[in-house]
ZAFITOR-553692 format. One line per field, with one value per residue (C-alpha): residue in three letters; x, y, z. Coordinates in Angstrom, 3 decimals, always signed. Layout:
# ZAFITOR-553692
marke <- [Ala/...];
x <- [X/...];
y <- [Y/...];
z <- [Z/...];
This chain:
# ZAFITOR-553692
marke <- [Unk/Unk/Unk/Unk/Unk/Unk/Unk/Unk/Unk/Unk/Unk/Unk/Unk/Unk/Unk/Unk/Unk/Unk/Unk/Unk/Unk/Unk/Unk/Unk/Unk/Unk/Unk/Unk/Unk/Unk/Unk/Unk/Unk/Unk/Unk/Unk/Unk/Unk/Unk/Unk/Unk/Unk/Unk/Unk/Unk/Unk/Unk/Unk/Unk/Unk/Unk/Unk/Unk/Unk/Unk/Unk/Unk/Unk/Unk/Unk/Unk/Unk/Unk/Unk/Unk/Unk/Unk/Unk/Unk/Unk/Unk/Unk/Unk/Unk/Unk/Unk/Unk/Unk/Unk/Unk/Unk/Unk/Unk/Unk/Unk/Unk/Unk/Unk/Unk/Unk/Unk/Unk/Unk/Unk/Unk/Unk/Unk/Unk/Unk/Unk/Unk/Unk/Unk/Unk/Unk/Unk/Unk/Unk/Unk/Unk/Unk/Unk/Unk/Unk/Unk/Unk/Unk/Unk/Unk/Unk/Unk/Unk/Unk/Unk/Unk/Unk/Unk/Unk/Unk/Unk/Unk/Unk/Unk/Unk/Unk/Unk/Unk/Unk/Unk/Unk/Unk/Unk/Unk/Unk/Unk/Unk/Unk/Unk/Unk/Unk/Unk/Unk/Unk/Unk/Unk/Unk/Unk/Unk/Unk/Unk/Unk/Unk/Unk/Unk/Unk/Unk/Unk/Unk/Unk/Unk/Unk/Unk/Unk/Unk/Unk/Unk/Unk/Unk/Unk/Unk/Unk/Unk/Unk/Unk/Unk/Unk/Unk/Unk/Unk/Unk/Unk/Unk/Unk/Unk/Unk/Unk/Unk/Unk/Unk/Unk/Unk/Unk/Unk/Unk/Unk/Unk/Unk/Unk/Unk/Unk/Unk/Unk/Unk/Unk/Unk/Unk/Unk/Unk/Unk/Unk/Unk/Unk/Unk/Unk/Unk/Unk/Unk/Unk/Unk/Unk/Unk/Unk/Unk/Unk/Unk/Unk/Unk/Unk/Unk/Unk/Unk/Unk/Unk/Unk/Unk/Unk/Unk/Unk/Unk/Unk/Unk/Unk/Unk/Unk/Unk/Unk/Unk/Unk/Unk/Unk/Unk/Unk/Unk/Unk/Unk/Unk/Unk/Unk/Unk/Unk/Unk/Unk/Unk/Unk/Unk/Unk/Unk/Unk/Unk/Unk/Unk/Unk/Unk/Unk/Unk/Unk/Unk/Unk/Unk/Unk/Unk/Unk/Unk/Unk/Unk/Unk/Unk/Unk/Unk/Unk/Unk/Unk/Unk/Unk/Unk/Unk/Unk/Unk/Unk/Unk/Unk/Unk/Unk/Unk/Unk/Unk/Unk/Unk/Unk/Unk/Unk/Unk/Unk/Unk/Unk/Unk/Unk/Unk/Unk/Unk/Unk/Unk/Unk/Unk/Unk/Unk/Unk/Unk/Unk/Unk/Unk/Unk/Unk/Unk/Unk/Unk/Unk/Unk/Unk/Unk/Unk/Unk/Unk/Unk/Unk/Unk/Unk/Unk/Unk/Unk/Unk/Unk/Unk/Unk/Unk/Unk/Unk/Unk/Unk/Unk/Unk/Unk/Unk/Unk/Unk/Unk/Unk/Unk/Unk/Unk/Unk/Unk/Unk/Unk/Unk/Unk/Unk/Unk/Unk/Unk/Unk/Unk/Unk/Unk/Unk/Unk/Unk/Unk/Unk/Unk/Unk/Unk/Unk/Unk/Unk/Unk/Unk/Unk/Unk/Unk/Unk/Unk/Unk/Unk/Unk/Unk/Unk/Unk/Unk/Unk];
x <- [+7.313/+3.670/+5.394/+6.697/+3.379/+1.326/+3.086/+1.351/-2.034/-1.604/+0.852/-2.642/-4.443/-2.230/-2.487/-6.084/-5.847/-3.518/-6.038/-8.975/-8.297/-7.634/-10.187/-12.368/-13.423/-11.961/-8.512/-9.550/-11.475/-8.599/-6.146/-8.533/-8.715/-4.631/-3.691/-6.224/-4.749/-1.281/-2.207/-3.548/-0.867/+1.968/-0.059/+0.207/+3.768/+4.197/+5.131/+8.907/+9.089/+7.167/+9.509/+12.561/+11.568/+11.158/+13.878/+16.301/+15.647/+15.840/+19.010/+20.349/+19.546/+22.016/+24.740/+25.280/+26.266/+26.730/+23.298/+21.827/+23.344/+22.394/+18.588/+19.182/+20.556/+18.196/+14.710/+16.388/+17.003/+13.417/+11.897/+13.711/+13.081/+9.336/+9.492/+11.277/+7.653/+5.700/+7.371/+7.488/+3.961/+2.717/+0.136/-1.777/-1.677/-2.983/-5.556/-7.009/-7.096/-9.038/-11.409/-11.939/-12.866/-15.882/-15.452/-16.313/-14.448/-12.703/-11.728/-10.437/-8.404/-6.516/-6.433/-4.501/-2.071/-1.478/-0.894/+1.733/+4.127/+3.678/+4.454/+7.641/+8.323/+7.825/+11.768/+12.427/+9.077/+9.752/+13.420/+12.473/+9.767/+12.446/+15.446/+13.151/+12.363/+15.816/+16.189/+13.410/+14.841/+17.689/+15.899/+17.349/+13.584/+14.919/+16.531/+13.379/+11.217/+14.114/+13.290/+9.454/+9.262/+12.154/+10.001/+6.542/+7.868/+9.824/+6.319/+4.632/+7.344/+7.548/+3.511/+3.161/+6.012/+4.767/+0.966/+0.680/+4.256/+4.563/+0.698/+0.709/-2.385/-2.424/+0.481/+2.167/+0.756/+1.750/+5.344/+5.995/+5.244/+8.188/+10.431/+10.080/+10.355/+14.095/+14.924/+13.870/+15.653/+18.890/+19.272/+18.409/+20.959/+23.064/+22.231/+23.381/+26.587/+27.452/+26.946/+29.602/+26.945/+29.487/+27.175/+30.465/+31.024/+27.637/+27.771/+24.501/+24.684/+24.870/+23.253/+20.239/+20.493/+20.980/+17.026/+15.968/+17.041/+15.904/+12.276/+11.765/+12.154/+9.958/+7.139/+7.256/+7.387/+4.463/+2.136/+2.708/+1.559/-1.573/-2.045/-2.511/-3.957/-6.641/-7.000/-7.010/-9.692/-11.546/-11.727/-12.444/-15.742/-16.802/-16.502/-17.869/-21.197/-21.535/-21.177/-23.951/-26.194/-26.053/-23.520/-24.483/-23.707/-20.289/-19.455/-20.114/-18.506/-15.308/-15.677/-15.972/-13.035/-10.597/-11.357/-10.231/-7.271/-5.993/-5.961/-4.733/-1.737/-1.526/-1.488/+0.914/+3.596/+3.076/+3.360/+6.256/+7.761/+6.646/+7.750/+11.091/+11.415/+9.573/+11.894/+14.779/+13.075/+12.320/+16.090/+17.331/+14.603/+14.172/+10.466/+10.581/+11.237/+8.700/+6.077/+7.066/+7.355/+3.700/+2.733/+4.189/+3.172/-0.378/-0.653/-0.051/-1.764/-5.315/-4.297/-4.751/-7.131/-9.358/-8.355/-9.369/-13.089/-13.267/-12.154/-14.643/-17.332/-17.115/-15.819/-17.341/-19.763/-17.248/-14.903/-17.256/-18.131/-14.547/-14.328/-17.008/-19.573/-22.488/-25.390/-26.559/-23.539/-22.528/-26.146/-25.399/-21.789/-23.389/-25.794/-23.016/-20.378/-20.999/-19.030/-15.881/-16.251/-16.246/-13.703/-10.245/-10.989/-12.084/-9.586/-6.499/-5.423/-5.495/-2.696/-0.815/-0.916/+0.446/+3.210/+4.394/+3.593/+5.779/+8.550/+8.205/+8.444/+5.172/+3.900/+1.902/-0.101/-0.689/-2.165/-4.261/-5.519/-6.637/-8.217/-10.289/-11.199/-12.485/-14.402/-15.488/-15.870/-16.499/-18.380/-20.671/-21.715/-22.084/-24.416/-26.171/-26.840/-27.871/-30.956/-29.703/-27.888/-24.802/-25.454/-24.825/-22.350/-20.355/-20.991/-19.515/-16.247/-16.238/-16.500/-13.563/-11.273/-11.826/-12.259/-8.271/-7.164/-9.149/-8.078/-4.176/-4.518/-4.788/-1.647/+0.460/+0.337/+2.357/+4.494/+5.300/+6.150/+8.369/+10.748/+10.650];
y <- [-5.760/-7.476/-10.815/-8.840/-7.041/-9.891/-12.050/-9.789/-10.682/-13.996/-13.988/-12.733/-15.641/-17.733/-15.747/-16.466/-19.785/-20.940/-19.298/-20.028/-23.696/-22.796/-24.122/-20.830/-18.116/-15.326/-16.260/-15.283/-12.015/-11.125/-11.075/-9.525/-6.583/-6.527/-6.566/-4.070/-1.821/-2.163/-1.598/+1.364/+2.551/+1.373/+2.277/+5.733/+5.889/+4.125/+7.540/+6.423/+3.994/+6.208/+9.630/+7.783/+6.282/+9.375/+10.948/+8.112/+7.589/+11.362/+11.585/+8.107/+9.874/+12.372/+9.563/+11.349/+8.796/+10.730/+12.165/+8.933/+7.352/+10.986/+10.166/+6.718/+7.749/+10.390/+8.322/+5.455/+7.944/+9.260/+5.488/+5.083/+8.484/+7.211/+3.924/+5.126/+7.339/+4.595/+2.471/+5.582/+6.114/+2.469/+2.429/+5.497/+4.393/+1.276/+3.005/+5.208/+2.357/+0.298/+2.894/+2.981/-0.063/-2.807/-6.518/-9.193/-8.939/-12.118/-11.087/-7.773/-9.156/-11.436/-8.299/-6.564/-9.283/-9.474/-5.686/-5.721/-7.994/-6.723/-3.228/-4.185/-4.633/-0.745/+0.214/-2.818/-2.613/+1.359/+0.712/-1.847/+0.435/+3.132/+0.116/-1.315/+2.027/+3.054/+0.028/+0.638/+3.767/+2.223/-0.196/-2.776/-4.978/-8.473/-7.643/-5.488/-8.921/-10.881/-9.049/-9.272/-12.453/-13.543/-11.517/-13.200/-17.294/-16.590/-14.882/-18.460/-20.673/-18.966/-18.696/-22.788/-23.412/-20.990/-21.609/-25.473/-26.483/-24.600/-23.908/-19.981/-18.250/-15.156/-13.707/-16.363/-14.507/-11.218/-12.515/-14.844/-10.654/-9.391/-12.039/-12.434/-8.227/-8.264/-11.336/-8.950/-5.937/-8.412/-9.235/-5.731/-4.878/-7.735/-6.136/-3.303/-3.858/-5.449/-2.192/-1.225/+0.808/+0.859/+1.559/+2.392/+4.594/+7.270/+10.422/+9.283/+13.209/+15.320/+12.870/+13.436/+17.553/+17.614/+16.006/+17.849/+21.303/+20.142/+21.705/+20.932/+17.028/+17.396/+18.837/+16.186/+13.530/+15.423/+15.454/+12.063/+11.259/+13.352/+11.673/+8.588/+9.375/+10.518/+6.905/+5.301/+7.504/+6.763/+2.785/+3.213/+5.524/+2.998/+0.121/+1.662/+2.476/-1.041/-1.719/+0.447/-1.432/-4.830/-7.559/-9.048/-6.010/-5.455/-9.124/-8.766/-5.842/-6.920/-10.137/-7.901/-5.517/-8.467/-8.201/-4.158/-5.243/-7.487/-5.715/-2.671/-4.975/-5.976/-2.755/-1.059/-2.822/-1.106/+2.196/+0.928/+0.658/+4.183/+6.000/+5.066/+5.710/+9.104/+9.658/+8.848/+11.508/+14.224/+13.778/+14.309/+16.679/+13.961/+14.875/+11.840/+9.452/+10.715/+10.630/+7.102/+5.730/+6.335/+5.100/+2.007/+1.726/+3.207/+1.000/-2.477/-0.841/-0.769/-3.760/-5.667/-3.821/-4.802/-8.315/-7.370/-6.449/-9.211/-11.869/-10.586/-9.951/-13.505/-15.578/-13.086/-15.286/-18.109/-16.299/-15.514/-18.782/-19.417/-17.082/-17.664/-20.453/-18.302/-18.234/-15.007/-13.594/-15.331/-13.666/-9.785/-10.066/-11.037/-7.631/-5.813/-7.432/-5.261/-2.292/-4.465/-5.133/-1.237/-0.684/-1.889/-0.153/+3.405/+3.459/+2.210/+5.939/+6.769/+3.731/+5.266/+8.894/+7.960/+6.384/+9.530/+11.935/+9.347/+9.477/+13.009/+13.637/+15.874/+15.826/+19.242/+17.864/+14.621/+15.677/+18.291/+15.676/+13.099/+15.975/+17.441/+13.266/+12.568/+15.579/+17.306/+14.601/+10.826/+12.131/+14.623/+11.271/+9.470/+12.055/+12.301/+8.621/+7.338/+6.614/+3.902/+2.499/+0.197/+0.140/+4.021/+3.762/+1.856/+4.189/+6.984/+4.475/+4.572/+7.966/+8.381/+6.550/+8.692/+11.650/+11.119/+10.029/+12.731/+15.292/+14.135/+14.073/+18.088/+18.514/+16.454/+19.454/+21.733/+18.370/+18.171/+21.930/+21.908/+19.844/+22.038];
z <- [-9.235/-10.228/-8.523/-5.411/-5.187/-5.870/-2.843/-0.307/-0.502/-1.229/+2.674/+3.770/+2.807/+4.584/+7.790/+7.251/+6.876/+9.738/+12.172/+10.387/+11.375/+15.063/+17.385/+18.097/+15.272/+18.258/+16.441/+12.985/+14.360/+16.392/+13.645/+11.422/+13.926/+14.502/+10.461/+10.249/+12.583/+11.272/+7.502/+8.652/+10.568/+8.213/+4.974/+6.483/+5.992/+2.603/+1.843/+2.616/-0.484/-2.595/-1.965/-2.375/-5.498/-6.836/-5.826/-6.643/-10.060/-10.218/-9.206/-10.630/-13.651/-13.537/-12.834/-9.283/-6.964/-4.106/-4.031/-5.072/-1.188/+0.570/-0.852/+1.366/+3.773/+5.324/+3.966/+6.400/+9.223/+8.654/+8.563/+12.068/+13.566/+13.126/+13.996/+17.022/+18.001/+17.418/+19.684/+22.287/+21.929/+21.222/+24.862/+23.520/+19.785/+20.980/+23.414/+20.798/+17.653/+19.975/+20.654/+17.296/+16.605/+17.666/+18.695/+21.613/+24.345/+23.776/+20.321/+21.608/+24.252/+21.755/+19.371/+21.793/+22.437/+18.734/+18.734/+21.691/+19.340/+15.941/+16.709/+17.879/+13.977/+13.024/+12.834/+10.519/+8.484/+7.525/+7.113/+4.056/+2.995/+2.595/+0.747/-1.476/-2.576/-3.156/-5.094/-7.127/-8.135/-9.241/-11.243/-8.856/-9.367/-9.003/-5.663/-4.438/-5.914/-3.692/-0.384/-0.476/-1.294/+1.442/+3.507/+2.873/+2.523/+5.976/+7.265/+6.330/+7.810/+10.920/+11.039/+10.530/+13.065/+15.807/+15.268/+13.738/+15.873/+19.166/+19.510/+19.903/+18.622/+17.483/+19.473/+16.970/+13.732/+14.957/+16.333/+12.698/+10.801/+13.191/+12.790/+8.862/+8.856/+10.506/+8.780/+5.337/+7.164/+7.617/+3.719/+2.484/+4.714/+3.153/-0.773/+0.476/+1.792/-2.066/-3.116/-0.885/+1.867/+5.269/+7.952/+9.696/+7.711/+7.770/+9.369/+10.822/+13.118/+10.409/+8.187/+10.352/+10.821/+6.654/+6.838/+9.435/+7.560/+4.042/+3.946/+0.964/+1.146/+4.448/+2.542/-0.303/+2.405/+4.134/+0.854/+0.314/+3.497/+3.872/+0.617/+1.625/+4.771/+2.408/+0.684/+3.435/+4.980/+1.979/+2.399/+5.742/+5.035/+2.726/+5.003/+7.833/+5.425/+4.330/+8.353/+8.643/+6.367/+7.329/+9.022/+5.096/+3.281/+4.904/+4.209/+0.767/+0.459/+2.311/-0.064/-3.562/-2.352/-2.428/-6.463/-6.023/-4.014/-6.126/-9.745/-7.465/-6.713/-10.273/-12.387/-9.161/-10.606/-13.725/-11.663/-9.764/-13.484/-14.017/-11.040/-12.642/-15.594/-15.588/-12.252/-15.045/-17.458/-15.454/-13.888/-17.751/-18.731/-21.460/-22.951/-25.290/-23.014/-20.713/-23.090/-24.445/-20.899/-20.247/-23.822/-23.222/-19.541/-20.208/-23.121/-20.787/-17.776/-19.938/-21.785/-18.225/-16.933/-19.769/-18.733/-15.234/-16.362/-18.845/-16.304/-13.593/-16.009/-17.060/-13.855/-11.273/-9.517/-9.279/-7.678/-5.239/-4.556/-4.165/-0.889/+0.671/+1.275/+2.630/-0.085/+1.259/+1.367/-2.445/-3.934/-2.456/-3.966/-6.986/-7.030/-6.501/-9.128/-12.093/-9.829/-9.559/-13.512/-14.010/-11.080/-13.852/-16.781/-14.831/-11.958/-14.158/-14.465/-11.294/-10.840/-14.052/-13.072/-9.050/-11.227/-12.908/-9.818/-7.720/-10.118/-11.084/-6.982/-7.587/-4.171/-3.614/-7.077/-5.317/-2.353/-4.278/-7.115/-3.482/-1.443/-4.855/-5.354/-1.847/-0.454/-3.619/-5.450/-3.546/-0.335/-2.246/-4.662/-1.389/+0.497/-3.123/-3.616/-0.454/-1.852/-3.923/-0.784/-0.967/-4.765/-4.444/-2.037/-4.475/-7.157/-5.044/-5.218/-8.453/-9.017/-6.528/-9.145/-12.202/-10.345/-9.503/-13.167/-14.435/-11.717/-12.127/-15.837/-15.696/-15.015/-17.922/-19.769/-17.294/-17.013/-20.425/-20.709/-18.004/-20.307/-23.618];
C-alpha cells in the first residue's frame, strides 16, 4: 500500500514536468488550477474507498461471502450514482470552482479546457475508489498495488504520447488522467471477474433500492464525507493565508507542504494496513488482535515517522533546493522547515487513529474528532497567532494534527470495551 500510495505523487511530478517544458508557463498554471480542482472534488468522495474498507474487512471477517459482494455491490452503485451528478451538473460545478479561484485569463481559459475532459473521468475514477477499497478489505494489497500503479505508468505513457507526440497541451494532461482511469477501471474490472463477479448477473434494481433504504450505511458514508470535506477545508484555509501574505510566502509554503504530502502518503499505508485488520477484529469481536494490530502498526508508524523528522531535520534545506531554484523562495522554506520536522512525529496519530476508525466503520466519531480539530481547535490557534504570521499560521497546522490524535485517542477506551 506505501508503493501504491507512494506512485501518486510521484505521477504528479511527471504531469509537472511534461508541461513544465511546454513553450509558455500558462501550461503549467493551467494544470495547476485543473488538478487542483479535481483533488478537491474527488478528495471529497474518497469516502467510497474508505467505507468499504471498513465494512469489507468487517464482514470478510465473519467468512460471509454474500455480504462481503452486497458491500460491493451498492459502494459501486453509489460511486456511479455520483459520478452520474457530476457529469449532470458539470457547467455549474465548473461555473462556481472557477469563481473560486484567481488566474490570467490565458491560464484560465486553458484551465477550463483541461476541466471539460477530465471530468469526463468521474464514473471510472469513483468506481476504482470504491474496488480498490473492497480489495483492501480483503487484504487483496498486491492487486490494489497492481491497479494504481497500471493506473499511474498508463497516465505517463499516454501524457508523453499526447503532449511530447501529438502536441496537445493541457487538454492532453487532462485527456492522458481519463484514459489511464478506464484503462484502471477495465483491469479492476478484469480482477474481478477472477473472482467470479458476473456483472450479468447483479440485480443492479434492487441492488440499488437495498442502498437507497439502508440508513444506516448512508449516514456512515455521509460522516466520512463531511469528514473530509473538513480536511480539505482545512488545507485550503491555510493556503489561502499564505496567499494572503505574499506571492513568496505561498510559494514556500506550497514548496514545504510537498514534505507533509509525502510522509502523509507514507505512514497512510500503514493505516491502509490498519483499517484491515482492526476491520478483521472488530468483525470477530477479537480484543487481542485489536490491540496487537495497533501495537504493531503504531509501533512502525512512529518508527518512520521518526525517520521522517530525522531525515528533514538533517536534509531539509537540500530538499528544498531540490524543488525549487528561487533563492528567495529556498531561504523562506528554510524559516519555516523546523514545522515540517515537527509535522511526522506529532501528526503520526492522527494517520494511526483514521486507520482504526476506518476499519472499525466509526464514522459519527470521525466526523466529531475533524469538526472538534478544525473549528475549536486549528482556527481558534490561527485567529490567536496571527501575530506571529505564517510562522503562526503554521503552528495552527500543527496543532490541527494532535488535536485529532489526541481527540480520536478518547475514544479507544469505549473501543476496547465494546469487545469485553
Amino acid at each position: 500500500m506505501i508503493l501504491a500510495n507512494l506512485s501518486t505523487p510521484l505521477l504528479g511530478m511527471v504531469d509537472t514536468a511534461v508541461v513544465g517544458h511546454l513553450s509558455s508557463p500558462i501550461y503549467l498554471g493551467a494544470v495547476a488550477l485543473g488538478t487542483m480542482i479535481f483533488t478537491f472534488l474527488f478528495w471529497g468522495f474518497g469516502f467510497l474507498r474508505m467505507v468499504t474498507t471498513g465494512l469489507t474487512s468487517q464482514a470478510n471477517a465473519t467468512d460471509s461471502e454474500t455480504q462481503t459482494r452486497a458491500v460491493l455491490i451498492q459502494s459501486g452503485l453509489l460511486a456511479f450514482v455520483i459520478a452520474f451528478v457530476l457529469l449532470l451538473l458539470q457547467k455549474p460545478i465548473g461555473w462556481l470552482a472557477f469563481e473560486l479561484i484567481d488566474g490570467s485569463p490565458e491560464v484560465m481559459a486553458q484551465a477550463k479546457i483541461y476541466y471539460e475532459f477530465r471530468i469526463w473521468s468521474a464514473p471510472a475514477t469513483l468506481l476504482n475508489y470504491a474496488i480498490l477499497g473492497w480489495l483492501i478489505g480483503l487484504e487483496a494489497s498486491r492487486s490494489a498495488l497492481s491497479i494504481v500503479l497500471l493506473i499511474n505508468i498508463s497516465n505517463i505513457i499516454f501524457d508523453l504520447l499526447l503532449v511530447n507526440v501529438i502536441g496537445m497541451k493541457a487538454d492532453g494532461v487532462a485527456l492522458a488522467s481519463v484514459f489511464a482511469e478506464y484503462v484502471g477501471l477495465g483491469f479492476a474490472l478484469f480482477l474481478l471477474h477472477r473472482r467470479q463477479f458476473r456483472l450479468g448477473e447483479l440485480k443492479l434494481v434492487s441492488e440499488l433500492k437495498s442502498l437507497f433504504a439502508n440508513r444506516q450505511s448512508l449516514n456512515l458514508h455521509g460522516n466520512f464525507m463531511l469528514r473530509t470535506l473538513c480536511l480539505i477545508f482545512s488545507f485550503a484555509f491555510f493556503t489561502n493565508q499564505g496567499a494572503k501574505s505574499s506571492d513568496a510566502v505561498l510559494a514556500s509554503n506550497m514548496v514545504l507542504l510537498n514534505f507533509i504530502t509525502f510522509m502523509a502518503y507514507v505512514l497512510d499505508g500503514f493505516a491502509n494496513a490498519t483499517e484491515v485488520l482492526s476491520g478483521k477484529a472488530i468483525g470477530q469481536k477479537n480484543k487481542a488482535l485489536l490491540v496487537k494490530s495497533l501495537y504493531i502498526s503504531g509501533f512502525w508508524s512512529l518508527l518512520t515517522a521518526v525517520l521522517f523528522s530525522l531525515s528533514y531535520w538533517l536534509f531539509g534545506t537540500q530538499i528544498i533546493a531540490l524543488l525549487t531554484g528561487i533563492d528567495d523562495i529556498q531561504r523562506l522554506a528554510g524559516e519555516y522547515l523546523i514545522w515540517v520536522i515537527l509535522a511526522p512525529v506529532i501528526g503520526v496519530w492522527s494517520y494511526l487513529f483514521d486507520g482504526l476508525f476506518v476499519g472499525a466503520t466509526l464514522g459519527r466519531e470521525m466526523r466529531n474528532t475533524m469538526l472538534f480539530s478544525v473549528f475549536v481547535c486549528y482556527l481558534p490557534a490561527w485567529y490567536l497567532l496571527q501575530g506571529f504570521e505564517n510562522h503562526g499560521l503554521w503552528a495552527a497546522l500543527i496543532v490541527l494534527l494532535a488535536a485529532r490524535g489526541l481527540s480520536q485517542s478518547s475514544y479507544l477506551p469505549g473501543i476496547f470495551k465494546q469487545l469485553d
